[in-house]
N, C-alpha and C positions, 0 to 999 in steps of 0.2 A: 734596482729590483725591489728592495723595500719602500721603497716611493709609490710602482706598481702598486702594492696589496695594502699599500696604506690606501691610497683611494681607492681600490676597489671593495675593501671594508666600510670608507667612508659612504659611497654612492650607496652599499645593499642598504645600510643603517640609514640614508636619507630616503632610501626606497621602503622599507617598513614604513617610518615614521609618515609617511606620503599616504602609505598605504591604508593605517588606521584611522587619518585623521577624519573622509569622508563618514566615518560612523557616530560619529558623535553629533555633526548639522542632522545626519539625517533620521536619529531620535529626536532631536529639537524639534525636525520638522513632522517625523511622526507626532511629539507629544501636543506639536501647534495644531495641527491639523483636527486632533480627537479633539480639543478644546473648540474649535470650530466648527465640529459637526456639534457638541454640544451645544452650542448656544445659538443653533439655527434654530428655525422650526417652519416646518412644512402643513400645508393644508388638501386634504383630499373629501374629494366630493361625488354624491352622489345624486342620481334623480335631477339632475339640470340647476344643483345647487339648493336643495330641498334640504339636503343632509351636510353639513360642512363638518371635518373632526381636524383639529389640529393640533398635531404630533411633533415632541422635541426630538431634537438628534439623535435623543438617547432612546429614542422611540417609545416615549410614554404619552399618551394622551394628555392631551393641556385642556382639550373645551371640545363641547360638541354643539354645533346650534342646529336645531329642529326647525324647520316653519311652519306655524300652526296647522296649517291644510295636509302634511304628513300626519300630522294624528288621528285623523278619519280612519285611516285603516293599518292596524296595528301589525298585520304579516308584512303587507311591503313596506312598515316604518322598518320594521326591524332588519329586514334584509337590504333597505338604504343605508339603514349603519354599518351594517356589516361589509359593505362596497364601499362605505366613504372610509373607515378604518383599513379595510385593506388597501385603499389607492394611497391612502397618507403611508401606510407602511412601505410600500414598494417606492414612492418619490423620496422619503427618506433613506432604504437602502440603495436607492438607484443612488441619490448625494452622495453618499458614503463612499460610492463604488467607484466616482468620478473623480474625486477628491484623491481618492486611495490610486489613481491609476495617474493621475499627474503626476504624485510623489515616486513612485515608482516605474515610473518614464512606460506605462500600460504593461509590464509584467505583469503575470499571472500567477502573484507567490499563495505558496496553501497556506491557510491561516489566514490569510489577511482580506480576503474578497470572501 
């Protein structure tokens, strides 16, 4: 009888120990992951490639290049950037989202998408 609840003490104790251990790979692989969305970087464009902006992981702009024939006219330059900055923003969150949905087998956790 005490043999019984010796191993069935032992088994819950190897079932915890079982139970926590997948939390800690999967901060590792949380904290791999943010480190690899930081040091991508995406490029979004507008105008048939008029306007190029490229955007870190971190989603800060890195560069913009203009081609001279955009500066004729200074509304649709501006609203080129504004289309190439927004399409770099959304291919970088799109990354993020696809990255984040591997690690978490396509859960839909709050907070993290």
């Amino acid at each position: 009888m005490m043999n019984r609840q010796m191993r069935r003490q032992a088994k819950r104790q190897q079932g915890r120990s079982q139970e926590g251990a997948p939390a800690q790979p999967s901060m590792n692989m949380l904290q791999q992951m943010q480190e690899e969305l930081e040091s991508m970087s995406v490029e979004g464009t507008a105008g048939g490639g008029v306007v190029k902006v490229v955007m870190s992981g971190k989603q800060l702009v890195e560069s913009v290049e203009i081609a001279p024939e955009a500066a004729e006219d200074v509304e649709l330059l501006q609203d080129l950037v504004v289309a190439a900055v927004n399409d770099a923003l959304n291919k970088s969150q799109q990354a993020a989202s696809e990255k984040l949905s591997s690690l978490t087998g396509g859960l839909n956790l709050p907070g993290l998408t």
